[in-house]
Every structure is written in structure tokens, then in C-alpha cells.
LOKE-42660 format. One record per residue (C-alpha): residue in three letters; y, z, x. Coordinates in steps of 0.5 Angstrom, whole numbers, plus 500, padded with zeros to 3 digits. Each point is the difference from the previous one (the first is absolute). Layout:
N
[atom ALA [Y Z X]]
...
END
This chain:
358
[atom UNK [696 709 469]]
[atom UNK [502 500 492]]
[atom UNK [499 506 496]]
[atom UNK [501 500 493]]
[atom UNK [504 494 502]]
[atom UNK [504 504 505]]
[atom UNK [500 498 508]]
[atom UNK [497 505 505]]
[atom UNK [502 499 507]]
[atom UNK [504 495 504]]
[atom UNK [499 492 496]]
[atom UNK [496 495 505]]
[atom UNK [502 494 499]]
[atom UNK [495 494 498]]
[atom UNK [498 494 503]]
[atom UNK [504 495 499]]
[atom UNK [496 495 496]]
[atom UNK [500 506 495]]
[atom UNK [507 502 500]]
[atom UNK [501 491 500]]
[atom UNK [496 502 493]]
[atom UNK [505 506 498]]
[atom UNK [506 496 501]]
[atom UNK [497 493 495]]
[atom UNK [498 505 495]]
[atom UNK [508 503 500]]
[atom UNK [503 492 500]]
[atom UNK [496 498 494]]
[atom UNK [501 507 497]]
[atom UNK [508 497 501]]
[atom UNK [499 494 499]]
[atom UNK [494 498 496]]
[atom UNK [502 493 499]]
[atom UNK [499 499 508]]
[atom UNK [495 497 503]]
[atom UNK [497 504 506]]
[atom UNK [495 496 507]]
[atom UNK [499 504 505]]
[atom UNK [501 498 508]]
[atom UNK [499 502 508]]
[atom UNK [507 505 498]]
[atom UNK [501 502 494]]
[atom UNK [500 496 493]]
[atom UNK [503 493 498]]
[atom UNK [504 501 492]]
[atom UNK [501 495 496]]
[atom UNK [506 502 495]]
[atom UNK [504 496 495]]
[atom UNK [497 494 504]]
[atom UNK [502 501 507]]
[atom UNK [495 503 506]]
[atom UNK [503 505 504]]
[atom UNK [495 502 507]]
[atom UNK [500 508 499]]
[atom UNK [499 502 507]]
[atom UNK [497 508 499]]
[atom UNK [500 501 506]]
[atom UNK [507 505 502]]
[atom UNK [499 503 493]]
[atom UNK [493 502 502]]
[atom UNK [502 502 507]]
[atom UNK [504 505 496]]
[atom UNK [496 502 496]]
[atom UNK [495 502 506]]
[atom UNK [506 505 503]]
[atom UNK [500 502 493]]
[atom UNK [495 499 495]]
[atom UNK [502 506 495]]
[atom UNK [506 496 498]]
[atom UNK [496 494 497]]
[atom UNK [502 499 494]]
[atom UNK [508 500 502]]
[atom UNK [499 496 506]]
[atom UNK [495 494 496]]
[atom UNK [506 500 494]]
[atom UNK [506 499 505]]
[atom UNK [496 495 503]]
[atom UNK [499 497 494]]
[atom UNK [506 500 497]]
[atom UNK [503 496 506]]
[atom UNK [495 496 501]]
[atom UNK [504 493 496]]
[atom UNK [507 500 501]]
[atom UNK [504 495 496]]
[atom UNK [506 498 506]]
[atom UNK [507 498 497]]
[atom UNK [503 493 501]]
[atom UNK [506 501 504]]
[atom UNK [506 495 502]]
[atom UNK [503 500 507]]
[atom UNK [506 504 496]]
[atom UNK [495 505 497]]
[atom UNK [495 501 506]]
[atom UNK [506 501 506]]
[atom UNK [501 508 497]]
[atom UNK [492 501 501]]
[atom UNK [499 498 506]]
[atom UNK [498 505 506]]
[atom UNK [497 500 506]]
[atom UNK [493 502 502]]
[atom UNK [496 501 505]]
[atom UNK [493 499 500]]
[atom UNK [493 499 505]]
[atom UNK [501 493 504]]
[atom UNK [492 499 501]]
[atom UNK [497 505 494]]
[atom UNK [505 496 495]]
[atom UNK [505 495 502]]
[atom UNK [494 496 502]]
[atom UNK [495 500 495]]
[atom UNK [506 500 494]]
[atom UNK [502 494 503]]
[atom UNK [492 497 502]]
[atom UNK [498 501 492]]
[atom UNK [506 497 498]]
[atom UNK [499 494 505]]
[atom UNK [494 499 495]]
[atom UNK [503 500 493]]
[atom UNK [503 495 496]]
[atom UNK [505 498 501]]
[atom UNK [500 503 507]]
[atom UNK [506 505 502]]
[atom UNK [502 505 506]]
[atom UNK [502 506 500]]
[atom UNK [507 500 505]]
[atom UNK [500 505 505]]
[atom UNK [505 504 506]]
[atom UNK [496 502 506]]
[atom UNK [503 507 501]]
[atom UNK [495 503 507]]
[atom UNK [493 501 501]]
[atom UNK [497 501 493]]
[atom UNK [505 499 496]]
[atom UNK [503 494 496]]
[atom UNK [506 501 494]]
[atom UNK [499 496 494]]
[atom UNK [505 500 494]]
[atom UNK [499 502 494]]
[atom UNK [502 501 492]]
[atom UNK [501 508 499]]
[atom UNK [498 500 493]]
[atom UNK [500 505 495]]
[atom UNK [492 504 502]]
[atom UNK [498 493 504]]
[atom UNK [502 496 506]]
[atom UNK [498 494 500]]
[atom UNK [501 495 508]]
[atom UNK [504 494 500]]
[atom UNK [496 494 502]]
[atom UNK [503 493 503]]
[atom UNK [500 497 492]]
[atom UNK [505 506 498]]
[atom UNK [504 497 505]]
[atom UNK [500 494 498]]
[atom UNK [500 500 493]]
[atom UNK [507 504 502]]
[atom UNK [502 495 505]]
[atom UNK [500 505 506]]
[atom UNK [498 502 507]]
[atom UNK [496 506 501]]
[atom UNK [506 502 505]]
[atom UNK [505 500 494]]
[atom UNK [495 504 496]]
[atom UNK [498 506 506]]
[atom UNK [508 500 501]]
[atom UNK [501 502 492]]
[atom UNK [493 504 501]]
[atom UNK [504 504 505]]
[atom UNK [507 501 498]]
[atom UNK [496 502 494]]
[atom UNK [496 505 503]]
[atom UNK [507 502 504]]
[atom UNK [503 503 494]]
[atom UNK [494 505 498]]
[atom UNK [500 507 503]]
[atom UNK [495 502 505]]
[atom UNK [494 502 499]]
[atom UNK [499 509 499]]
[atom UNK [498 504 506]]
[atom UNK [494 504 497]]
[atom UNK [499 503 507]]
[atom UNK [504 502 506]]
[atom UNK [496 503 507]]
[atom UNK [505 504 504]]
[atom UNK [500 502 507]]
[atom UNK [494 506 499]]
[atom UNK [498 499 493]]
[atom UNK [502 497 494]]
[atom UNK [505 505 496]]
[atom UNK [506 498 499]]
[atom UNK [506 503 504]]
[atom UNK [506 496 501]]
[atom UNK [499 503 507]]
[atom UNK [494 497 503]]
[atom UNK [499 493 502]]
[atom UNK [496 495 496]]
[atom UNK [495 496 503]]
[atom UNK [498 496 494]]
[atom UNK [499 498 493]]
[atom UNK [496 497 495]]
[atom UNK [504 497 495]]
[atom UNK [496 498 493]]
[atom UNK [502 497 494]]
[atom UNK [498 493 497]]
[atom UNK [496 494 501]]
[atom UNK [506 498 505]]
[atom UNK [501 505 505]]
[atom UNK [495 497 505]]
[atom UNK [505 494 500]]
[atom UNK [506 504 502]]
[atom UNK [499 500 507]]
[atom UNK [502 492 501]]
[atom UNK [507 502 497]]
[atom UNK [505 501 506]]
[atom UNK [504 506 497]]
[atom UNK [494 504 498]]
[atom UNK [497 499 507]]
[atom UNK [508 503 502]]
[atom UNK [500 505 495]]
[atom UNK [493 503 503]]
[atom UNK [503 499 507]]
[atom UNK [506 505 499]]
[atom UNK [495 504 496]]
[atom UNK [496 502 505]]
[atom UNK [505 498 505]]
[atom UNK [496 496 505]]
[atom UNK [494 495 501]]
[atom UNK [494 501 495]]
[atom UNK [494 497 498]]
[atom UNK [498 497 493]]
[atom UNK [494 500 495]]
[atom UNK [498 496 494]]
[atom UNK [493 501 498]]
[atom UNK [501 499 493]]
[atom UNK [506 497 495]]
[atom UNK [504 507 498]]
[atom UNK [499 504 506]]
[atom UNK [504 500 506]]
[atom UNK [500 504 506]]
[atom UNK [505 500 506]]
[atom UNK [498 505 505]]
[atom UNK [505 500 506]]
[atom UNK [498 496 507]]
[atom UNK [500 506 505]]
[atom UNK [494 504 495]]
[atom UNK [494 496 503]]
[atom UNK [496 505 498]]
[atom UNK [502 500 492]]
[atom UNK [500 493 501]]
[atom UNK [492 500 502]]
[atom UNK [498 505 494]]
[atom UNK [503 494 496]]
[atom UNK [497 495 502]]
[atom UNK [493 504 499]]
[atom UNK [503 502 493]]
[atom UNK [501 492 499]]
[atom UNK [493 498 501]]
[atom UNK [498 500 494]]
[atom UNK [506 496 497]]
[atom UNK [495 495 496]]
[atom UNK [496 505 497]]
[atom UNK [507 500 495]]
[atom UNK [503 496 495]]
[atom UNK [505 495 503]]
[atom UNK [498 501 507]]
[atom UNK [505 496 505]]
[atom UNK [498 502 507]]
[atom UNK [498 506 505]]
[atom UNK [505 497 505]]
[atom UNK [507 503 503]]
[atom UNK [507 498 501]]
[atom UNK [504 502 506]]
[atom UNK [508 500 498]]
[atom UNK [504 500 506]]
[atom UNK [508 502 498]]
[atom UNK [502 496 505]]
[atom UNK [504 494 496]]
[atom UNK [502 501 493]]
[atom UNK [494 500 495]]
[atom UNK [495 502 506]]
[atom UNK [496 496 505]]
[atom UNK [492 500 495]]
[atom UNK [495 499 504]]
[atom UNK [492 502 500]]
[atom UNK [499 507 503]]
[atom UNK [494 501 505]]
[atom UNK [499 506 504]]
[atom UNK [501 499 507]]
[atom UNK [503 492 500]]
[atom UNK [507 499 503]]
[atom UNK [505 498 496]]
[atom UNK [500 493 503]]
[atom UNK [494 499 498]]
[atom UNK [499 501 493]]
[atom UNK [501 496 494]]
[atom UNK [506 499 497]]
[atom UNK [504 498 493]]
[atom UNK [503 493 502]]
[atom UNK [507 500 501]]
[atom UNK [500 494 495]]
[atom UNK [497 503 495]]
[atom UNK [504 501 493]]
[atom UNK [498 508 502]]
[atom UNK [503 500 506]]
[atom UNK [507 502 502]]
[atom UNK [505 498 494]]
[atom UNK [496 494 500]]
[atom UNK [499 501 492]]
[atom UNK [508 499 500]]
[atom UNK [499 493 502]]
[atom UNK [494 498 495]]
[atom UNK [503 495 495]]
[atom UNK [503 502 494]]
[atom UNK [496 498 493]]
[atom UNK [503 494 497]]
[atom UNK [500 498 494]]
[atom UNK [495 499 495]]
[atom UNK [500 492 498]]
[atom UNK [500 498 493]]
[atom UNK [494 496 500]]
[atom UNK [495 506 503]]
[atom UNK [495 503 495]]
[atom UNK [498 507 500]]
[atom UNK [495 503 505]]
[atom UNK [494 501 494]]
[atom UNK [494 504 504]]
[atom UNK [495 501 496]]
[atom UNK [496 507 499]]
[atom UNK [498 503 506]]
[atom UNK [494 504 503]]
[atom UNK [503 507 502]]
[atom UNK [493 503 501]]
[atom UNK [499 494 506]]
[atom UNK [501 501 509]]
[atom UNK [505 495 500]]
[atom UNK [503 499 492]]
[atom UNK [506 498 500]]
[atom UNK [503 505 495]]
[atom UNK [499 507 500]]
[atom UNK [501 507 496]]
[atom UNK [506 504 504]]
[atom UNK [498 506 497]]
[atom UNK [495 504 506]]
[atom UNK [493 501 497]]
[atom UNK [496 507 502]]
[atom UNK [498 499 507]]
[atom UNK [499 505 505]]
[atom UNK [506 503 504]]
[atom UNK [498 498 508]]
[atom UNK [502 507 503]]
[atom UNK [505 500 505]]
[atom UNK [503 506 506]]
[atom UNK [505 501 495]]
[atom UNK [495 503 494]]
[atom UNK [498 505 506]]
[atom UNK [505 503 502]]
[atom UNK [502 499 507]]
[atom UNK [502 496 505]]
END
């Protein structure tokens, strides 16, 4: 309720029909020269002569957990609905390249399916990891990343396998991402004295992806000196909780469970790493299965074992190759092939690390 323009009360938020009005009048408030229709999922906009199918439908799922923060969740849609890619040589696109893990099914699939139908056809090249998982490489560009597809591989006269072996070098050289949170043995003070039993590291759009590199996966080991068990529900949060703590690790999976209701959701599924060999046996965990029995990262996979050491070293751009030109890009849409780095204001999933206890 409104009172002398005043809200009383906690906002309900509209339908969706009505919020799709909000956000036409705010688009042609920025951009009064852009051409508006209305489709099944958001709006199609016509700007500079060029159409952009703006899905709505992760903006309105935030804006639903949210609606007092209407206005700030509809202008930074807004503004970074159109992205203007930069051309990149093979010279210039190396440094930028990053490893990136993302939803077999719910992305790599119908990324791939959708762009079977364009014209010219194209296809996004991919690494299966294990289960849910596949790993893509991307551009890492100021405020966006933007997917390479099998055309920026052969304007640039390279193999996927030499783009992922920069991709990961690349991602070698950065700093692990920040734990946020550590559970200890009993509680979660820190006190050099207990043992940790967990941890939630939380930083960019690349933290979920750290997990397929193999000295992370080492470094988490000796941190909490043993087997563990990993989550990746969305891009920037990672939460590894030791293997012989099954009833945490229950409480995460509960906590998990609603993974999609959040911007840049990857998947609910957990990860047993064993310390056995260097860089950790991965495996899908599952309660109450022998270990010969699960599902396991395949050896030759260039995830597994020092076998990203063996990937071909990029070669040589030839001097004939033109530059990758990408035209703008939806970043509104399921499966855009760029989009924004920055985290938007979706609601945080609560874990036993925000309760206080083991």
C-alpha cells in the first residue's frame, strides 16, 4: 500500500505480464528510438537495427525474491541487455581465455541446439567434466564474458584443445578464490586450534569453475587434510565440506535445493575428491554406494591426473586468419553466449555455515 507516496508494508510483487509492462516503459524511457513487441518470455527490441530476443525471465525471478528493488534490478538489466563484443585476433584473444564450467543439459545443450538453427550454423565446443558438468572456454573481458564458439576457433586456425590448454594456464596464474566462511569441529569460530571440516569460498563469476583445476582440488585436500565432498549450485559460490561429515553434507544438499530459483545456477550435484593420486580422484557422490560403484572423471579426461600438462601448446596465429567478429549478444537470455560478470541481487541460499554449527 502507498501513502502520500510512501510504501506500507513488505512490496508484493506483480504478475508477470504487468512487470513485462514495467520493464517496456523503462526500455523505451532509455532507448526512445527502439522498437518494442512482446513475446511468450520477455520483449523482442529492435535498437540501431538490430533485434535482441530479451528473455525476462531471470530478471523477474529476481525481481519476485525482491520486489522493493525494482527499479535497481530493471536498469541493470537494462543496461546490460546489448553488448558490443570486441574483435580479437588469436594474438589478442589468448590472454582472455578462461575455463568455464557450465550445465551439460540446461546450457551446453540447447546453447548448441539454438545455434545449429542460425545462419550461418555454429556450435559451442565443449569438455565433459562429470555428471552435470561440462567446461566451455571463454573470453574474460572487462564486465562480460563472452563463450568461444567452433567459428572463433577457426577464424583463429585453432583446436578447441589448444584454446582450453590456454584457457587453464590462464586460469593457473590467478589467486584462488576467498573463503568467506570456514566450519570448524564444533562450531564456526576461528580458532587455530580446532579443526576445519568445511568451507564456502565465494568470489567471482569463476569460482564454481576452480573445482576442474588440479591444484585447487590438491590445495583443498591438504586443507582439510583428507577426502572431501564438493558443491557447485551457482558460478561464484563453492562449498567443499570434508568426506567423513555425511551429516553436513546432507544439510548441503538440502540447502541446494533450490539452486535454480538463483542467477547463474550450475547444479545441485556433489563431488566426492579422493586424495588418493595427485590432483584427486573426482567422482559423483552418492550416499550408501561403494566406491566402485560411482561414476568417475575419466582418466583421460584433460581434467584428470596432470593430463592438462599433456594438452597441445597454442600454436601460431596464421596470417591469413581474420578476426572473430561476434555480433551483440542478448545477456538477458537461458543460454546468451555472453554474459555480465558482475553478480546481480539474487537471493543468498542458506547453508549450516550461516547457522552456527556443525
Amino acid at each position: 500500500m502507498k501513502i502520500f507516496g510512501v510504501t506500507l508494508g513488505k512490496e508484493k510483487p506483480v504478475g508477470f505480464t504487468e512487470f513485462r509492462d514495467v520493464v517496456r516503459l523503462a526500455v523505451r524511457r532509455q532507448h526512445p528510438n527502439a522498437t518494442i513487441e512482446y513475446n511468450e518470455t520477455g520483449i523482442v527490441l529492435t535498437l540501431d537495427g538490430k533485434k535482441q530476443d530479451c528473455n525476462m525471465r531471470n530478471l523477474y525471478m529476481e525481481y519476485s525474491k525482491n520486489p522493493g528493488e525494482k527499479d535497481s534490478q530493471v536498469q541493470r538489466w537494462i543496461s546490460s541487455l546489448v553488448v558490443d563484443v570486441p574483435e580479437h585476433g588469436w594474438y589478442d584473444a589468448q590472454a582472455t581465455l578462461r575455463p568455464t564450467i557450465k550445465n551439460l543439459r540446461d546450457y551446453i545443450l540447447v546453447a548448441n541446439s539454438t545455434m545449429q538453427r542460425a545462419n550461418p550454423p555454429d556450435s559451442l565446443p565443449y569438455a565433459p567434466f562429470i555428471g552435470d558438468i561440462g567446461v566451455i572456454v571463454m573470453r574474460d573481458l572487462p564486465g562480460t564474458a563472452v563463450a568461444v564458439t567452433n567459428a572463433n576457433l577457426e577464424a583463429w586456425g585453432i583446436t578447441f584443445e589448444e584454446a582450453m590448454q590456454a584457457a587453464i594456464m590462464n586460469m593457473n596464474m590467478l589467486s584462488f578464490p576467498p573463503v568467506s566462511n570456514a566450519l570448524v569441529a564444533g562450531g564456526t569460530a576461528r580458532k587455530d586450534s580446532q579443526e576445519e571440516v568445511g568451507l564456502v569460498l565465494e568470489g567471482d563469476h569463476l569460482t564454481a569453475t576452480w573445482l576442474v583445476i588440479e591444484r585447487f582440488r590438491d590445495y583443498i585436500s591438504q586443507r582439510l587434510e583428507g577426502d572431501f565432498v564438493a558443491f557447485v549450485p551457482i558460478r561464484n559460490r563453492l562449498v567443499v565440506i570434508r568426506a567423513d561429515e555425511p551429516g553436513l553434507i546432507s544439510q548441503i544438499q538440502q540447502s541446494n535445493r533450490t539452486y535454480n530459483m538463483q542467477s547463474h545456477s550450475i547444479t545441485p550435484q556433489a563431488y566426492h575428491v579422493s586424495t588418493a593420486v595427485t590432483g584427486g580422484t573426482v567422482t559423483i557422490y552418492q550416499q550408501g554406494l561403494n566406491q566402485g560403484d560411482k561414476v568417475e572423471l575419466d582418466h583421460n579426461s584433460m581434467f584428470a591426473r596432470g593430463n592438462a600438462a599433456t594438452l597441445p601448446s597454442p600454436g601460431v596465429q596464421p596470417t591469413n586468419a581474420r578476426p572473430a567478429a561476434t555480433a551483440p549478444v542478448d545477456l538477458s537470455a537461458w543460454g546468451g553466449l555472453t554474459e555480465t560478470t558482475e553478480e546481480g541481487g539474487a537471493p543468498r541460499v542458506r547453508t549450516p555455515f550461516d547457522q552456527g554449527g556443525a
